[in-house]
N, C-alpha and C positions, 0 to 999 in steps of 0.2 A: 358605602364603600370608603375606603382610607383617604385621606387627602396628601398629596404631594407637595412641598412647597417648592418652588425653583426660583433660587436667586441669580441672575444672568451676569458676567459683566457686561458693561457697553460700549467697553472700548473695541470697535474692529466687530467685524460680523463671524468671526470663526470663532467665537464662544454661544454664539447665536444659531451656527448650523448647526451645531452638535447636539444642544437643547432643544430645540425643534424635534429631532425626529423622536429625541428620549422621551417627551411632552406628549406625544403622537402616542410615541407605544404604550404610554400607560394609560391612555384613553382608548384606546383600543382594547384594553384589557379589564376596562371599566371600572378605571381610578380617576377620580380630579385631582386636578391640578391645579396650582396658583401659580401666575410669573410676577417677579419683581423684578425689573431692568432700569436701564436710562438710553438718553440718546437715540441715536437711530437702530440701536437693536431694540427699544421700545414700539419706534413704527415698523419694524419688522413684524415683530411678535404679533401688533394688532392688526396688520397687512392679514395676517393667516388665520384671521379670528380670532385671536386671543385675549381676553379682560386682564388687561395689565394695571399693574399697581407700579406706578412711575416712582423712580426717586430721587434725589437730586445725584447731579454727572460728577467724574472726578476725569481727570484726564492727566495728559504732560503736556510741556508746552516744548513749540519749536523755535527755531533760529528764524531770521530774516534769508534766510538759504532754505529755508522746511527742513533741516534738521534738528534732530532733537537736541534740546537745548537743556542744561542742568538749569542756566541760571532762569531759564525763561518756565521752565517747569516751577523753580521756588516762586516768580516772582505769582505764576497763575494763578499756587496752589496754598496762597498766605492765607486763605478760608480755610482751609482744608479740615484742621480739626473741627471747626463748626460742622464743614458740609458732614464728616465722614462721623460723627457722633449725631446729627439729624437723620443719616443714612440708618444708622441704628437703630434711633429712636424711632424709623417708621418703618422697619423690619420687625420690630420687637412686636409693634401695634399691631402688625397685621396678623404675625404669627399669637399672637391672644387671641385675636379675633377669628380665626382659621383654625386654631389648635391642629395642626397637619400631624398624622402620625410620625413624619420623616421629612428632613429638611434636606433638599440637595445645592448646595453653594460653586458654583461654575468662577474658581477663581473672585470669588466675593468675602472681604474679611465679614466686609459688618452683615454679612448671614448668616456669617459661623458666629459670631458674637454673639447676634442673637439668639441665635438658636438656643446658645448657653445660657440664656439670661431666662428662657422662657422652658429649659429641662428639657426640650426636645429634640431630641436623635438626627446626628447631622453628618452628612457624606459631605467631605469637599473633594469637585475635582481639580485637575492641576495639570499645568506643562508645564509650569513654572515656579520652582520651591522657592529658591532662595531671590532675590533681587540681586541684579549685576549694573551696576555704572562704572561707567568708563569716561574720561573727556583727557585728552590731549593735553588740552590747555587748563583745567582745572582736578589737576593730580592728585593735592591730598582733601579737595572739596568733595572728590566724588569717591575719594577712600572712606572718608567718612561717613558721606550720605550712605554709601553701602553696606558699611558698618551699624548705620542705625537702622538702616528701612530692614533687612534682613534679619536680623536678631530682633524686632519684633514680629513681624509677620510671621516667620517662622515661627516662634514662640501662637502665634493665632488660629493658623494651618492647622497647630498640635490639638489643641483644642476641639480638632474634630473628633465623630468617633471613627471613621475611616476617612486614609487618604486615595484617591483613586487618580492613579495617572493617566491621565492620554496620551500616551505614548509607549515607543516599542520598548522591550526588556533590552538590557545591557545584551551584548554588546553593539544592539543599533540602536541604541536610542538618540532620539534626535536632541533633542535639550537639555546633554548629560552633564552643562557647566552649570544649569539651572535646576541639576536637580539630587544635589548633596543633599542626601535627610540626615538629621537629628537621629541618631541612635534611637530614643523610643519613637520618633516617629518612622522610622523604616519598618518597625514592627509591625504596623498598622497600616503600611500602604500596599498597594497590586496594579501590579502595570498591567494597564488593559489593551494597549496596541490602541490602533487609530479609530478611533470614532468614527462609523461609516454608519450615510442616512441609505443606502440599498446596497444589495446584493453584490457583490462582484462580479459572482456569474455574467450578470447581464452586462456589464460592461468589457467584457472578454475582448469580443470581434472589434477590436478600433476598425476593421476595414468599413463596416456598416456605418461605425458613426463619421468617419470623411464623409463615406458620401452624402451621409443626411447631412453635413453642413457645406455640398456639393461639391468636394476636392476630391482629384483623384486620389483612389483607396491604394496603388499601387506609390505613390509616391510622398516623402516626406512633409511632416505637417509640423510647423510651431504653434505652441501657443502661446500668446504672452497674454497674462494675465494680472488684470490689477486686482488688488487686495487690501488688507487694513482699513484704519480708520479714514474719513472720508478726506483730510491734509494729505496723507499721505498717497492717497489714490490718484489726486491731485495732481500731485507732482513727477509720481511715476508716470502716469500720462502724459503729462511736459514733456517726458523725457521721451516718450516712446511715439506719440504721436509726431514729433520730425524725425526720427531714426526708424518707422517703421515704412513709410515711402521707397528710401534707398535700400529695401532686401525685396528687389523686383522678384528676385530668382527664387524666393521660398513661397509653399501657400503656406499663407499664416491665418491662424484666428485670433483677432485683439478682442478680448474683452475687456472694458474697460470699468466694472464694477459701478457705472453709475444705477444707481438702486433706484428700480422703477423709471429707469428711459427706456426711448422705444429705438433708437436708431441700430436700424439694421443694414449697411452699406456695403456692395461689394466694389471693389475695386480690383481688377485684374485677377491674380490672383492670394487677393488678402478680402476676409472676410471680415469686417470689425461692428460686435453688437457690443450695448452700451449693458444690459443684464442677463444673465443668462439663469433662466429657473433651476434648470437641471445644471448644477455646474459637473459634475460628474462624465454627462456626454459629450463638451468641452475636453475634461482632463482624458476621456476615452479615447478623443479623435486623434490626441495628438503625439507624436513621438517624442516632443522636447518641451518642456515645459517653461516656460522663463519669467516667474513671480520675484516674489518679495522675501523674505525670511522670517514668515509667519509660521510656527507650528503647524498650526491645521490643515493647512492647504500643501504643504510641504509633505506631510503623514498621507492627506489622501493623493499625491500625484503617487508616493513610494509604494499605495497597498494596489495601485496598479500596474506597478513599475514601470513607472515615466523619468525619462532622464530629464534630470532639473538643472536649470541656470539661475540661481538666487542671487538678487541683487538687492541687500539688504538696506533697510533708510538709514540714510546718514546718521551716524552718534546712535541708534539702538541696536542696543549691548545684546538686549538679548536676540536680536533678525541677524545680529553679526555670528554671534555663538550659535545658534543654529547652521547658519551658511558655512562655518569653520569646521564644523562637526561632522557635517554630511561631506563635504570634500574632504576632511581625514579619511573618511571611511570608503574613498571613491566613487561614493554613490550621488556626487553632485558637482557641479563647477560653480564656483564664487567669483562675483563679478563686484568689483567697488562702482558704486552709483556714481561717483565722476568719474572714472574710467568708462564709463558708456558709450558706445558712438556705432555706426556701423559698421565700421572695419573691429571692432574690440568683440559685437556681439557672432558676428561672423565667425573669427577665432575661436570664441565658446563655442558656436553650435558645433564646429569642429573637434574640439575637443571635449564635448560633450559625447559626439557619436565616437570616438575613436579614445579615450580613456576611462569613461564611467564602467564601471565592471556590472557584467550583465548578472554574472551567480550574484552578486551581492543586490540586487535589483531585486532577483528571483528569490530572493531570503525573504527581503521587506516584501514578495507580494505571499508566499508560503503564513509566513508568521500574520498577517493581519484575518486571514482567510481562518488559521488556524484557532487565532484569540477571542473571535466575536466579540467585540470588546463593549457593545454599543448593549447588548444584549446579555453581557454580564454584568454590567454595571443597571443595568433595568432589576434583574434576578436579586443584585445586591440589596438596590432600595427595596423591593417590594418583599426580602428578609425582615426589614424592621417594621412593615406592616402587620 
């Protein structure tokens, strides 16, 4: 049977659920697979059985605050051509060594690179086209730096032979400041709507899943939920774990995204596990959602229509342009990470129930049900087989 290649990135685990279940379905239909990742979506991948082919990490770097930082990103990333021409060099190798019918790139340049180096047919997918920086304090450094990272990657993206987005069609799309295509590359891309590893169906009744996480079904549920890369989880936590004590009056579920803990604690009425397998019966149980400004976890609260409080990390452009987009469109309330406290998130959950608009809710759960997105993008790869 045909082989698969799959290049992950490994920044954050929401390029990592998405890949999973695509990795699944084409094993299930009796295709191999290859992963090639970094970082802790590498121990993901082998967590679930997978034979990974590691490669060296690229990342950004933070502030002495944990946010993200321009100048602490250049000073991390002074390897970077080394790493990211290594990265190549041992995509290139394995795709000789593999010959894969079809190369699928999850936000990975150097798998589209290679893929081009070695003539084999390559899907990149994407929430994210163009590169945004932004900084306060360094105006025409991060004009620039925008100016260069975008006009090449762009230019890399192109180079695929499809672009496939994860994310909803205009006019909801959630990362629509990230996602100006190149005139030929428009030609070539299709928005798939949100990547989803099950059914919806079955997450219909949030009453059922309160109560399997023991709240009552008749009564409001938060969930705050941590995300992103493991600094950033970090510090949401910080933040959440003394300001989640003083909301006696909400049941809440915190998950705190620690990857492979076990603490399951209940307190009154707040429930806080440290991972949650199924994050889905999580985003089912809850009325209000209140994460980060990650794509993916933002697409899957929307395709079951959960009212969202995004509180994006400090200095990233692109978790700010997300949180900016969905409250234009009233489908979410944005919270600045130091405006935090619990009199500030209090106000959100309020005007989270009493301004999000529920037909536009009702769109995003219509349109994701309607797009299978997870299952046409399967149907696409298994075209170039």
């Amino acid at each position: 049977m045909p082989l698969i290649h799959i290049g992950v990135c490994g920044i954050g685990l929401g390029h990592a659920d998405r890949c999973k279940k695509i990795a699944s379905s084409l094993l299930k239909r009796g295709h191999d697979t290859s992963i090639s990742t970094y970082g802790e979506v590498a121990v993901l991948f082998e967590r679930l059985g997978y034979k990974v082919n590691r490669n060296f990490e690229v990342g950004y770097g933070l502030s002495d605050q944990g946010a993200v930082s321009i100048k602490s990103t250049v000073l991390r990333n002074l390897t970077f051509p080394i790493r990211f021409m290594m990265q190549v060099s041992y995509e290139a190798r394995w795709l000789d060594e593999l010959r894969p019918s079809v190369v699928l790139s999850d936000t990975r340049a150097s798998t589209v690179i290679a893929s081009r180096l070695m003539d084999i047919p390559c899907i990149v997918l994407l929430n994210q086209y163009r590169v945004l920086v932004r900084s306060d304090r360094w105006h025409r450094l991060s004009g620039l730096t925008e100016g260069v990272l975008s006009g090449v990657i762009e230019r890399v993206w192109g180079l695929a032979d499809e672009i496939a987005i994860a994310d909803y069609p205009p006019p909801y799309t959630i990362s629509e400041m990230n996602l100006t295509l190149r005139d030929d590359d428009a030609k070539k891309a299709v928005y798939l709507g949100c990547l989803l590893n099950h059914d919806l169906e079955r997450y219909k009744d949030s009453s059922r899943y309160k109560a399997e996480f023991g709240f009552d079904p008749d009564e409001l549920v938060i969930l705050i939920h941590a995300t992103g890369p493991r600094p950033e989880r970090t510090k949401f936590n910080a933040i959440m774990e003394s300001i989640v004590p003083e909301l006696e009056e909400f049941q809440i579920l915190y998950t705190r995204g620690t990857f492979g803990g076990e603490t399951n604690v209940r307190r009154g009425s707040h429930l806080i596990i440290d991972w949650i397998e199924d994050e889905y019966s999580a985003l089912a149980a809850a009325d209000i959602v209140v994460t980060r400004g990650g794509q993916t976890t933002l697409a899957k609260a929307l395709s079951l229509g959960k009212r969202i409080i995004s509180i994006p990390i400090s200095g990233h452009t692109e978790q700010r342009a997300n949180a900016e987009s969905l409250a234009s469109k009233n489908a979410a309330i944005a919270l600045e990470e130091e405006e935090v406290s619990p009199t500030s998130l209090r106000t959100a959950i309020g005007a989270a129930l009493n301004s999000i608009d529920s037909r536009t809710l009702k769109a995003y759960v219509d349109i994701a049900a309607s797009l299978r997105g997870t299952e046409r993008l399967i149907d696409l790869i298994l075209s170039y087989c």
